[in-house]
KOLRODREN-383504 format. One record per residue: residue in one letter; x, y, z of N, C-alpha, C, CB in turn. Coordinates in pm, whole numbers, plus 50000, padded with zeros to 5 digits. Glycine has a CB too. Layout:
BEGIN
aXYZXYZXYZXYZ
...
//
This chain:
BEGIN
x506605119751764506205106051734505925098751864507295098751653
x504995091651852504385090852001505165073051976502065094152032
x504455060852061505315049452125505325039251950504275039652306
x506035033051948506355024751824505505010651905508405023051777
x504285006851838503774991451904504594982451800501754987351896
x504484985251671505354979451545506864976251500505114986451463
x507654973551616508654977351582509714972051486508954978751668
x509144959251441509564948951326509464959451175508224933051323
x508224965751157507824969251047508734980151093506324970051004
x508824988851209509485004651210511375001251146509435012951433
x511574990151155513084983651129513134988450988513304964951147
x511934980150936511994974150775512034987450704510504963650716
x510574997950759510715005650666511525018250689509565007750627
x512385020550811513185027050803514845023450810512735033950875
x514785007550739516015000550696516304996550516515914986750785
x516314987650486516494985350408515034984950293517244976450446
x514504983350355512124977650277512314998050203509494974650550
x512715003750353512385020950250513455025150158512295036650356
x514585022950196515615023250105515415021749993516405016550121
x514935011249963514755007349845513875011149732514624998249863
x512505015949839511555022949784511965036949749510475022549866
x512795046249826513065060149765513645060149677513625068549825
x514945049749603515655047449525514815048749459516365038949523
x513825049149393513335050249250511755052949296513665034849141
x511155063749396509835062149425509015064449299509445071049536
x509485072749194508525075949076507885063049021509315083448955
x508755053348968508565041848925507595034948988509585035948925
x507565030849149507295026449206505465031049205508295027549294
x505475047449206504285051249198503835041149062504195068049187
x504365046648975503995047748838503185031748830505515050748724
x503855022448913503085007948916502145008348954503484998048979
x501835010449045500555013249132499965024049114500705013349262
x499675024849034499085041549024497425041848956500315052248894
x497355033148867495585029648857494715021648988495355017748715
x495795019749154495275014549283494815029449308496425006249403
x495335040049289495465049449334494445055449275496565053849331
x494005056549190492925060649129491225057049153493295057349019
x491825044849166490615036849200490165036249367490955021749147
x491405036949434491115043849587490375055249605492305047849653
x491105066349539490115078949529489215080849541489945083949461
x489175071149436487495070949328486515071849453487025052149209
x486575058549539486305052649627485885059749738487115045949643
x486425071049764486515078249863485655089049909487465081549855
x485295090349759484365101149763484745112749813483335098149827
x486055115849793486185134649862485475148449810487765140349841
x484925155349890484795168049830485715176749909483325173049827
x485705191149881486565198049928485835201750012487215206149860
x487175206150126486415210950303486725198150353484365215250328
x486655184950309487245176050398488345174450460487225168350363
x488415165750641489845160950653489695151650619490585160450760
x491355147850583491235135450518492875128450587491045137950323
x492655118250644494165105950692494325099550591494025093050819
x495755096250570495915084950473497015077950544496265089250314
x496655066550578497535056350684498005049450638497085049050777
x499325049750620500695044350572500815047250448500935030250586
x501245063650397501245071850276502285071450257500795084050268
x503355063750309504875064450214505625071950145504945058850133
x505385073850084506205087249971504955102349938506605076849755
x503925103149995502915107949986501985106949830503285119950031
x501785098249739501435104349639499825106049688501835096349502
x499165095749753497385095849755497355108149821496395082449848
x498195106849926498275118850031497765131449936500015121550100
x498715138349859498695148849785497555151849690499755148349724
x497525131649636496105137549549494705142249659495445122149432
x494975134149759493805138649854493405152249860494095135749986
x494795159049899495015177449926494145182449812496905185049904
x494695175549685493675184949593492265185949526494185186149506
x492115173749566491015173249615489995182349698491215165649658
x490425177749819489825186049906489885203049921490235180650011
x490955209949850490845220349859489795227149831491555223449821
x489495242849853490635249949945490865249450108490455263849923
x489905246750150489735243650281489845234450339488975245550313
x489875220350254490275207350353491885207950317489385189650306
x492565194550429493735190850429493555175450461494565199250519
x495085171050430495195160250387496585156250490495255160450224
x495975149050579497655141150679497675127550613497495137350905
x499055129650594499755116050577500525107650723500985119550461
x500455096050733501475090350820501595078850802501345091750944
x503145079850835503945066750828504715062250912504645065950742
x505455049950880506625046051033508225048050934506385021851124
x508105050250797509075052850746508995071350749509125044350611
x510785069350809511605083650766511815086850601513245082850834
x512415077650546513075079550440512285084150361513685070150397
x510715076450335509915080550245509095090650295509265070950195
x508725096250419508215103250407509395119850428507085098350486
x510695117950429510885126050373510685128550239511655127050403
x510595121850141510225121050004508495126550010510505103749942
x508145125850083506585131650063506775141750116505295124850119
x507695148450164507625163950208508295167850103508265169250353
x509085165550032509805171249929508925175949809510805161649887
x507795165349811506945167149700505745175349719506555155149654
x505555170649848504715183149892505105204249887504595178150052
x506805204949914507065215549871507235220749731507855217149926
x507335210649648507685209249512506535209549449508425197849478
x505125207049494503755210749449503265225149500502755199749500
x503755228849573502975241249671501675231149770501945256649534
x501795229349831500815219649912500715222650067501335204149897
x500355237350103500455233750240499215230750315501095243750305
x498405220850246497185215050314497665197750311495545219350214
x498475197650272499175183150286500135182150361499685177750175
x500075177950483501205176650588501375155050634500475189550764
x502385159850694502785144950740503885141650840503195137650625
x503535130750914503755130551043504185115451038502505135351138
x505425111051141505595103051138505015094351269506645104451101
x504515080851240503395079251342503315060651355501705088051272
x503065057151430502435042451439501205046451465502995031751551
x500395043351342499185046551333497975035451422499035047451180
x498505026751514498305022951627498025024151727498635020951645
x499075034351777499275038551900499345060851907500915028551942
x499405062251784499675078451757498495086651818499765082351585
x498515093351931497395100251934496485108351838497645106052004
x495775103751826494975113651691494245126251799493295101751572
x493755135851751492575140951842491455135451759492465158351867
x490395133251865489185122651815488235131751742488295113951948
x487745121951679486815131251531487585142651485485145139451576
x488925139551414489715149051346489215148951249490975148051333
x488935141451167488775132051045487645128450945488995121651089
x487265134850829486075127750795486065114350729485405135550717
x487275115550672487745102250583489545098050629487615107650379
x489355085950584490455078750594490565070950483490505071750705
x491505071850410492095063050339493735051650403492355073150219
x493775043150230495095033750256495505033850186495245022350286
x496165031850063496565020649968497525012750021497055024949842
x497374998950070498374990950138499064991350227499004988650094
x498515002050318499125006050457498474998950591498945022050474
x497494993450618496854988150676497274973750720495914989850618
x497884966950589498524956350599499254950550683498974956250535
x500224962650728501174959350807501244958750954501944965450775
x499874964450991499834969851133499804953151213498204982151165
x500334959051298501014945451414499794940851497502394951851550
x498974952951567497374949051628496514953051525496844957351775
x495864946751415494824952551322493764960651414494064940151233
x493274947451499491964956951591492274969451703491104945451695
x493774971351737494274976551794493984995451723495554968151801
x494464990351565495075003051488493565004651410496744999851368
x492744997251364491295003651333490815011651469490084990651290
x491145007151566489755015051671490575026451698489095006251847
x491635028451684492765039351661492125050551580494115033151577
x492275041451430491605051551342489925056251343491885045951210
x489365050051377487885047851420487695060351504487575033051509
x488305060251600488175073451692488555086351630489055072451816
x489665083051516490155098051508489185099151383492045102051483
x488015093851317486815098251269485975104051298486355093251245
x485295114951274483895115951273482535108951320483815116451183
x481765108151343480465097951357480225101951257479285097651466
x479995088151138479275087951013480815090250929477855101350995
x482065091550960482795094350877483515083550786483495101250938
x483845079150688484225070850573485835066650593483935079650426
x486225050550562487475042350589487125041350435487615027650712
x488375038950360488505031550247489705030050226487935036050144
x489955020150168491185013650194491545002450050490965004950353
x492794999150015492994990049966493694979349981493124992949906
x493524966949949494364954650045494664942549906493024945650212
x495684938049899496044925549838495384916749865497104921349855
x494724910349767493804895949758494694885949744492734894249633
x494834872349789496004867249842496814861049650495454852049993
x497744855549704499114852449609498344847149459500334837349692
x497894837249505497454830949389496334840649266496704817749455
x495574854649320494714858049240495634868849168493374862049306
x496964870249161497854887649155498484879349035499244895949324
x497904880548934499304875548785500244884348768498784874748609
x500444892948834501464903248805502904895248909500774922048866
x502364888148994503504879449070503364862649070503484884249233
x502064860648996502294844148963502964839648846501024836848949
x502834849148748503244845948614504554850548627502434852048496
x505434862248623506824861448629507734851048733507144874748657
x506644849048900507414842248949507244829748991507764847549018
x506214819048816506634811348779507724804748682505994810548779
x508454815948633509754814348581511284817848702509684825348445
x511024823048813511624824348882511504811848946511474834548929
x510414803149034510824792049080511194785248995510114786449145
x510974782448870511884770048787513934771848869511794776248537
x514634778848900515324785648930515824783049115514654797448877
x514444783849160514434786949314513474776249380513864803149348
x513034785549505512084780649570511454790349659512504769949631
x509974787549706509344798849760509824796149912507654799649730
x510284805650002510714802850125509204805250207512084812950170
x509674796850313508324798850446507744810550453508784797650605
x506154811750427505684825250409505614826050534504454828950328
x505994843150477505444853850578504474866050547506564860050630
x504284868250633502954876950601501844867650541503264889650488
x501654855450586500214857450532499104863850627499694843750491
x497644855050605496484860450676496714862850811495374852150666
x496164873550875496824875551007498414881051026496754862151070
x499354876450997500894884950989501124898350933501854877550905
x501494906150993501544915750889502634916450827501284927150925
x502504919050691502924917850542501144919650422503874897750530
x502674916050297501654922050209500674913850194502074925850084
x500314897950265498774897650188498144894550343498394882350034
x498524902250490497854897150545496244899150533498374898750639
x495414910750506494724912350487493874907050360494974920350515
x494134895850341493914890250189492394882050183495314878250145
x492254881350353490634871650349489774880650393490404856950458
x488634882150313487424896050348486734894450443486304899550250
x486664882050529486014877150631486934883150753485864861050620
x488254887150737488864889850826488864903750855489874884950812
x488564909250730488934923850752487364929650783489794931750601
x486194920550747484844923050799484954924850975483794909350750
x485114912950998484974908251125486124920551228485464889451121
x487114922451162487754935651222486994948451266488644940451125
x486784952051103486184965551112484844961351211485774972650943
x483724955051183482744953651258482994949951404482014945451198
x484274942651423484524948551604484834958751651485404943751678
x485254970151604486174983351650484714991051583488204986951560
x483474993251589482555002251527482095003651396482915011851547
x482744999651280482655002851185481394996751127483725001351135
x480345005051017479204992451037479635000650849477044992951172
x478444992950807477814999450641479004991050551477975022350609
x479554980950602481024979050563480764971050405481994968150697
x481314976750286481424969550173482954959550151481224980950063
x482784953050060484344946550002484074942049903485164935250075
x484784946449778484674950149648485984944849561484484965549646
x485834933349459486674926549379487374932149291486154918549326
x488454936449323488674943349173489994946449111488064956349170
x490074943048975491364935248921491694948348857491204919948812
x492564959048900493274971548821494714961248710494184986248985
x495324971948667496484967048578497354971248628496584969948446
x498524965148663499394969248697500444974848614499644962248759
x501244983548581501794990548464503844986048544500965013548452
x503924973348480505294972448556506934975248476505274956948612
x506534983248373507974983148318507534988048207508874969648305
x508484999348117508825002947985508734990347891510235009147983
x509504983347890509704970847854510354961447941510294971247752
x510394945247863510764933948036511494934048067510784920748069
x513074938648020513734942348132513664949648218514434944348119
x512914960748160512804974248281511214965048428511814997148139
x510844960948349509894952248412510304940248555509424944448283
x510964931348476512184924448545512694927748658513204924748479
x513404940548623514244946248712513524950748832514954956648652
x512354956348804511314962748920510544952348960510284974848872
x510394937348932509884926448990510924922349092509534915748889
x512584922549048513504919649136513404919249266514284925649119
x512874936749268513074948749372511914942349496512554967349291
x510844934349423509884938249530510314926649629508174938649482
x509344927849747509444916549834509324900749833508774919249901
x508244898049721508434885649673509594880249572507344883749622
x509714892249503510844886249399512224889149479510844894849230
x512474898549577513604891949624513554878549718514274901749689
x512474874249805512764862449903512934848749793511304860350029
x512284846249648512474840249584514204839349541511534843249512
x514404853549516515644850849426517184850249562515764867549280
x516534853449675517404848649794517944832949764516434849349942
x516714821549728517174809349732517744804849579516024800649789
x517934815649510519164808149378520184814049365518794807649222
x521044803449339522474806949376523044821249307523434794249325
x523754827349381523994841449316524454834849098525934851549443
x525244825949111525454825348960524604821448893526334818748918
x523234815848953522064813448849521224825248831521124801748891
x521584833648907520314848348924519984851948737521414868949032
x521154855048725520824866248550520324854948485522474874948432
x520664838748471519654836748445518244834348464519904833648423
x517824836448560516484834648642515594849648584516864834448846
x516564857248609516144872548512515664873448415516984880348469
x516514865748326516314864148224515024857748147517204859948211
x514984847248217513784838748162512744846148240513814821048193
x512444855148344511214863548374511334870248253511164873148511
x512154878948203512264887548088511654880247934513904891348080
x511764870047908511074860047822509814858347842511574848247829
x509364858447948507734855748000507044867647983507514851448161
x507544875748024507104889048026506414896647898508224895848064
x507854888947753507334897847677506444897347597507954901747631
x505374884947680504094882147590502644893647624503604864347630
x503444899147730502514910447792502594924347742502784911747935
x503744924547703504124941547644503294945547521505854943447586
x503054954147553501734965147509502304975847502500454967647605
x501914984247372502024998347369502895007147497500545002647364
x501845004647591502145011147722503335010147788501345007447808
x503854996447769505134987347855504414978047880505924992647997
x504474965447968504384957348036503254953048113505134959048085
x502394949748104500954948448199500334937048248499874953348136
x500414937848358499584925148444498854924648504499914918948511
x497654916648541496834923048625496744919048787495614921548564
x496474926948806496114927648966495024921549030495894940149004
x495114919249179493314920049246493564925349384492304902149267
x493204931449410493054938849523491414938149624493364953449462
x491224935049689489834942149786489674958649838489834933849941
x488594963649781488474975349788486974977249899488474980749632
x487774982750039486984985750136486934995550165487064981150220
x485114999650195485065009050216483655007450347485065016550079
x483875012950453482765016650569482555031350608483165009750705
x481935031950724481385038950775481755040750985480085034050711
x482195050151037482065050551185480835049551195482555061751260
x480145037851275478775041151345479185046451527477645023751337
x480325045151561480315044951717481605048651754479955031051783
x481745051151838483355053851890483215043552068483755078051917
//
């Protein structure tokens, strides 16, 4: 593992932020998992490709990448979390996958060898990086000329009903503390203005650059408690439920669990999402 530029995020996700995520990574997929699809989609792999996936966490894109690309391409994952990406090696042996490897990395500062790469993917890994223009021209190099970024990024707070609508029954309760992570910070919506992530990619080489609206479903629970409970977990619903008093919490739960169950469907629980779906091109190194 080469120098940590990140070392706020290297805390989080190999403190308590990953912890939390291995505790139940299936689930966790299982939410996000039509992002994941729709990343793919996006990506356009055939087999014989390499393929990065920058900040692959528990590996799932990672893996779908591998199979993808087989028999001859492979698929690196990297992350700044231990925890989860031991969980993506586990699954990687537990699939037979040895075109899916992973490395733990500040995808910043990690030496790549240049033009490793035909494609690069994200789902929400990008977000976090501490120098954005720092960690694109990073990845930029370890592309191809002509080789493909696609990526997915949170469109900011207000367009995600999957976190306005439950955690407008949570502030009745609380209060939203001083954001962090917004535009510019890294967290989950820094990347949330398309002008920003244009103006990025198009400084570090990247040209052909699209950004694409698009509202997947988020699949958050069996039913609203099970729903609830996995809203708890995330980063917004805990800094919210930080500011009510531990004896008001179950009820604060509760009444998300009431809101919720105007959404439950067949499936479990569904809300929708919006995400920006980017995708370019290396013109230059």
């Amino acid at each position: 593992m080469t120098e940590i530029a990140n070392r706020d995020q290297f805390e989080a996700w190999n403190g308590d932020s990953g912890r939390r995520w291995v505790a139940d990574p299936e689930r966790r997929d299982r939410v996000i998992a039509e992002i994941g699809e729709i990343l793919l989609g996006a990506s356009r792999l055939v087999p014989g490709e390499r393929v990065l996936d920058v900040g692959c966490g528990c590996g799932a894109t990672t893996l779908a990448a591998a199979r993808r690309v087989r028999p001859q391409g492979a698929a690196v994952g990297v992350d700044l979390s231990a925890p989860m990406l031991a969980v993506a090696r586990d699954r990687a042996r537990a699939e037979a996958a040895p075109n899916a490897n992973f490395e733990q990395a500040d995808a910043q500062t990690f030496a790549f060898d240049a033009a490793a790469f035909d494609v690069a993917i994200s789902r929400f890994g990008t977000m976090f990086f501490a120098d954005p223009t720092a960690a694109f021209l990073n990845i930029a190099r370890a592309l191809c000329i002509g080789g493909r970024l696609c990526i997915a990024t949170w469109q900011p707070l207000a367009a995600n009903e999957w976190l306005t609508i439950p955690g407008a029954a949570l502030l009745s309760f609380g209060s939203m503390p001083d954001e962090r992570g917004g535009t510019g910070a890294p967290g989950m919506f820094a990347q949330s203005d398309p002008a920003v992530i244009a103006s990025t990619l198009t400084a570090v080489g990247f040209d052909g650059i699209d950004i694409a609206r698009v509202t997947p479903t988020l699949h958050l629970g069996a039913t609203p408690a099970d729903a609830a409970a996995h809203l708890a977990e995330t980063g917004p619903g805990r800094a919210v439920l930080e500011t009510i008093p531990e004896a008001d919490q179950p009820r604060a739960i509760a009444a998300v669990e009431d809101v919720l169950t105007s959404y439950l469907t067949p499936r479990g629980v569904e809300l929708a999402g919006a995400i920006w779906l980017t995708t370019a091109l290396v013109g230059k190194h």
